[in-house]
C-alpha positions as CSV (number, residue, x, y, z in Angstrom):
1,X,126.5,101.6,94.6
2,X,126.7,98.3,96.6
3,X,122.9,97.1,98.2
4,X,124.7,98.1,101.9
5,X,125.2,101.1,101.3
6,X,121.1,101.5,99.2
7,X,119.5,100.6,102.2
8,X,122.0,102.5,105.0
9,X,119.6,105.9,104.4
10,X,116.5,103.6,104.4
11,X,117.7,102.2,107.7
12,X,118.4,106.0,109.3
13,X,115.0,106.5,107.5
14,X,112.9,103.7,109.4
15,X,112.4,103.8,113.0
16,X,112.2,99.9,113.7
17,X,113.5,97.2,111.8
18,X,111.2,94.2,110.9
19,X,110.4,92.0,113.5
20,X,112.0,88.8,113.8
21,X,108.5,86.9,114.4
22,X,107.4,88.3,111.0
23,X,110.9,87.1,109.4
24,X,110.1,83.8,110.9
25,X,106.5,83.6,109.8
26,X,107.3,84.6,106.6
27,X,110.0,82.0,105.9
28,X,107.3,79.1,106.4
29,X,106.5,77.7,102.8
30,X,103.0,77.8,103.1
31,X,103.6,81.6,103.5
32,X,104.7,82.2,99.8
33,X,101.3,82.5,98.1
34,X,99.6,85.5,100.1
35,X,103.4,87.4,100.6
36,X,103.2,86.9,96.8
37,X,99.4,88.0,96.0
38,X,100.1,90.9,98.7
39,X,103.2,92.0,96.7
40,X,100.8,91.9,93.6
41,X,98.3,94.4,95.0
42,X,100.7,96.5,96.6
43,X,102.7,97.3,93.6
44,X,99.0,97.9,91.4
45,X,98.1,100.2,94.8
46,X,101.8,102.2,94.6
47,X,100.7,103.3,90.9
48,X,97.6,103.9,91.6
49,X,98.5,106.4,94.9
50,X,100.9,108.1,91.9
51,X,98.5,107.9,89.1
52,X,96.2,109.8,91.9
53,X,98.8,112.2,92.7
54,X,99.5,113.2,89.1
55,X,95.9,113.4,88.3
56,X,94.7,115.6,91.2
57,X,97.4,117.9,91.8
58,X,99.7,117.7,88.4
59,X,98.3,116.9,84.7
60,X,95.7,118.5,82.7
61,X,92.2,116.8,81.7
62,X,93.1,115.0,79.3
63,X,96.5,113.7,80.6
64,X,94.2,112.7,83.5
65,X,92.2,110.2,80.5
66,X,95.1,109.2,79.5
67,X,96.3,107.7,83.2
68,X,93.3,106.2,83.8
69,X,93.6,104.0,80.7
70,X,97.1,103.6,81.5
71,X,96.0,101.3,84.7
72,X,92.5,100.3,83.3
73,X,93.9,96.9,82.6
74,X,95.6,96.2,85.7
75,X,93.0,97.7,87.7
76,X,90.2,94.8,85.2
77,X,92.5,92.2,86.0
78,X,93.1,92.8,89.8
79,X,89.6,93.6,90.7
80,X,87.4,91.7,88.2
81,X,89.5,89.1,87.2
82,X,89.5,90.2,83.5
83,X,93.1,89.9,81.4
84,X,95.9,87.9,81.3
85,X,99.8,88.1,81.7
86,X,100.5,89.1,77.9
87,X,97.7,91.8,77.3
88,X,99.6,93.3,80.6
89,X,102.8,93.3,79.0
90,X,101.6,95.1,76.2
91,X,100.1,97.7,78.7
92,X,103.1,98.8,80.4
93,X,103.9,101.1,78.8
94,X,102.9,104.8,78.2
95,X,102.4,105.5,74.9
96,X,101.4,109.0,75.0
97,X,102.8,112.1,77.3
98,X,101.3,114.0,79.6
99,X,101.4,117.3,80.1
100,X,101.6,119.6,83.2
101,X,98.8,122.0,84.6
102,X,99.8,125.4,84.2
103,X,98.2,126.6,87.3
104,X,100.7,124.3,89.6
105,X,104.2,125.5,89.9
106,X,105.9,121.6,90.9
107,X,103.2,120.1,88.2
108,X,106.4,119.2,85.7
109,X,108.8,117.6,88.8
110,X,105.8,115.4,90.0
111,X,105.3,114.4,86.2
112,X,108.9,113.0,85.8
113,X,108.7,111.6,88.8
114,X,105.7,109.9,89.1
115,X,105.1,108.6,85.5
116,X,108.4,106.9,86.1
117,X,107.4,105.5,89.2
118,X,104.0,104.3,87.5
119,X,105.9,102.4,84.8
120,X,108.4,100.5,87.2
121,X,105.3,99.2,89.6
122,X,103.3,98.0,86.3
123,X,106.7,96.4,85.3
124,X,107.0,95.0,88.3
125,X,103.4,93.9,89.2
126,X,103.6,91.4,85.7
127,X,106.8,90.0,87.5
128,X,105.2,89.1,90.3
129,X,102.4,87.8,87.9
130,X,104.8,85.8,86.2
131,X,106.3,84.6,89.2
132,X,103.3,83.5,90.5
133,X,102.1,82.0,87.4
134,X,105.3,80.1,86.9
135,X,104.9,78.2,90.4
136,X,100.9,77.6,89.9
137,X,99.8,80.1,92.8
138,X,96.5,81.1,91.6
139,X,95.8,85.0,91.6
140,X,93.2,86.0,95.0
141,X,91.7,88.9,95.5
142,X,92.7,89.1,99.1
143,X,92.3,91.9,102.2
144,X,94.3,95.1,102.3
145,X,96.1,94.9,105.7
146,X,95.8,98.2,108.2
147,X,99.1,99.3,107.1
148,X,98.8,101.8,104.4
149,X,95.0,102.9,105.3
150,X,96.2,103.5,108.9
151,X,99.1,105.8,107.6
152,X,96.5,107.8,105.1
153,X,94.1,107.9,107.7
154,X,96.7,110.8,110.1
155,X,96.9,112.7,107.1
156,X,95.8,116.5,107.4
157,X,92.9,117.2,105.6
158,X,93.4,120.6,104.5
159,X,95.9,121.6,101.5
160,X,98.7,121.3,100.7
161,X,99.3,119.7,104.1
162,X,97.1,116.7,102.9
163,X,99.6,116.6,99.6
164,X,102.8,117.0,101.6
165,X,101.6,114.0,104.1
166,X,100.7,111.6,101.3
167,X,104.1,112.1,99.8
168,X,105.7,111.4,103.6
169,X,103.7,108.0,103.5
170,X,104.6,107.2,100.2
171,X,107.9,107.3,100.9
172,X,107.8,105.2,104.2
173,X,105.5,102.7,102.4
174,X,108.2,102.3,99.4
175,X,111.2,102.4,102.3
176,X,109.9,99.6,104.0
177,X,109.0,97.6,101.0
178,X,112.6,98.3,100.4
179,X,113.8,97.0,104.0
180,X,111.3,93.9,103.7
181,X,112.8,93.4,100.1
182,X,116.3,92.9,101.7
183,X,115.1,90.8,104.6
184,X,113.1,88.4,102.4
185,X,116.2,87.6,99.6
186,X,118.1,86.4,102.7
187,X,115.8,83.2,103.2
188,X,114.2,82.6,100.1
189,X,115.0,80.5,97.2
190,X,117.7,81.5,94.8
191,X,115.1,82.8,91.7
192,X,112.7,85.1,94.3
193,X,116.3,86.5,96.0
194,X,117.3,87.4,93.1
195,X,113.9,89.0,92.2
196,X,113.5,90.8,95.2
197,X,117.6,92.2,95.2
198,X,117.1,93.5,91.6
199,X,113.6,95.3,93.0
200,X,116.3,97.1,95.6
201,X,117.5,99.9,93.4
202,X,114.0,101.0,91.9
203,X,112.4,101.2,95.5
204,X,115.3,103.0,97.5
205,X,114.7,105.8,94.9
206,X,110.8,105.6,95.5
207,X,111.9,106.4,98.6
208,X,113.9,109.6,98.3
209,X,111.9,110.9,95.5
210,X,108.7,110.9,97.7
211,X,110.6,112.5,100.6
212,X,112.1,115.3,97.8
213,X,108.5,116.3,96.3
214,X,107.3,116.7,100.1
215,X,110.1,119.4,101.1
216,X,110.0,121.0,97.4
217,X,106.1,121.7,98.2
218,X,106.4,122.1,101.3
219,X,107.0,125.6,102.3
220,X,108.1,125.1,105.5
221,X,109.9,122.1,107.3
222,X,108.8,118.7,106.7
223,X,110.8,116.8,109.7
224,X,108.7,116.8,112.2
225,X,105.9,115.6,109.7
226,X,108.2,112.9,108.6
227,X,109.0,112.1,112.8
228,X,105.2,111.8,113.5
229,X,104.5,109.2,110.8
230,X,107.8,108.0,111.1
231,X,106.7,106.9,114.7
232,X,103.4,105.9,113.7
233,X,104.9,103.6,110.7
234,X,107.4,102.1,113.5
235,X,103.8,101.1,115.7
236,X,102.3,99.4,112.7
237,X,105.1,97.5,112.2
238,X,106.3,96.5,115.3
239,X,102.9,96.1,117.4
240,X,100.8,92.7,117.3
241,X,99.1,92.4,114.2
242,X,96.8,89.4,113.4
243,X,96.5,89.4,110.0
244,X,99.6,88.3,108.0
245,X,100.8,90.4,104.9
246,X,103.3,92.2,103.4
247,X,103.4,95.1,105.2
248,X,102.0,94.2,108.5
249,X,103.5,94.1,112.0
250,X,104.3,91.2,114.8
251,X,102.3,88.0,113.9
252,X,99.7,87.5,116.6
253,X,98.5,84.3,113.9
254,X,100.8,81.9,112.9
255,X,100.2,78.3,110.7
């Protein structure tokens, strides 16, 4: 499958494209390092919203263990600055399985799903590592832009609505990583293109396998869910936003 014909159900998916100002704003060199840290954290936050997931709705108790040591490293480095590149590497990977509550009928589905998801974003956050590393952009722990939180925060509060809507936001956050993905490896320099094309494939099927749990839970239709954050993912993006990141709108700030 050619990358035109990936992104044409992200684009009928997303209700605006990204704005040119934050195209233009992002192409400016001294852009690179927080679009880069930002990356970092948002690929460490997309396994943790799974590794949530599983453990709250999906895997047994000590499955649940077994997730949370899973991302203890990342989680050491990222917050407290403890770890390096190569203990990562080795922590990638899952080593043991983890097995499904028997009390939740979808428990196996969000297992394959998920676990899978969680090991490409760990892959993917010691790339951006690497990347970083390689170019001498030191590691910050910087803001979380109102992107993500403002999405979670119109969530329904009772279950499994609250489920249902945090799988709908998952899968607009990982379509527009997608679309940014795309518009990024247009500009940048040959390595990073090729980085961000090869992250294409993975995140286009973040995308559809977020949307798929939501309407296999769901018991009833999901569309107009997916309109109403659909519309309120399009206002993020597109409004004035002063603080400059990954996933954030029309740059009010520029340098």
């Amino acid at each position: 499958m050619s990358f035109t014909e990936l992104l044409q159900p992200i684009h009928q998916f997303l209700q605006c494209e990204t704005p040119d100002s934050w195209i233009v704003e992002a192409q400016k060199p001294e852009r690179l390092a927080v679009l880069l840290q930002d990356h970092l954290i948002c690929e460490l936050k997309a396994a943790q919203t799974a590794m949530y997931l599983l453990r709250r709705y999906a895997c047994d108790k000590d499955s649940s263990l077994t997730l949370l040591n899973w991302l203890k490293p990342f989680e050491d480095f990222a917050y407290r600055f403890d770890g390096d590149i190569q203990s990562l590497k080795q922590a990638e990977k899952l080593n043991k399985s983890i097995i499904g509550r028997s009390d939740f009928v979808h428990s196996d589905r969000i297992i394959d799903r998920m676990v899978l998801l969680i090991r490409e974003e760990l892959h993917h956050f010691c790339q951006v590592l690497e990347i970083m590393l390689d170019r001498g952009i030191p590691y910050e722990n910087i803001s979380a832009s109102r992107y993500a939180k403002s999405l979670i925060q119109n969530c329904k509060t009772h279950e499994p609505q609250i489920l249902i809507d945090k799988l709908i936001c998952g899968a607009y956050i990982e379509a527009r990583s997608c679309e940014r993905f795309a518009k990024l490896a247009e500009f940048v320099d040959p390595e990073l293109a090729g980085f961000y094309t090869s992250l294409l494939r993975s995140e286009a099927r973040h995308f559809a396998d977020y949307l798929e749990l939501a309407q296999v839970i769901s018991k009833s239709d999901i569309s107009g869910r997916v309109c109403f954050f659909g519309k309120l993912e399009a206002e993020l993006i597109s409004s004035p936003d002063p603080d400059f990141k990954f996933h954030s709108g029309a740059p009010t700030a520029t340098i």
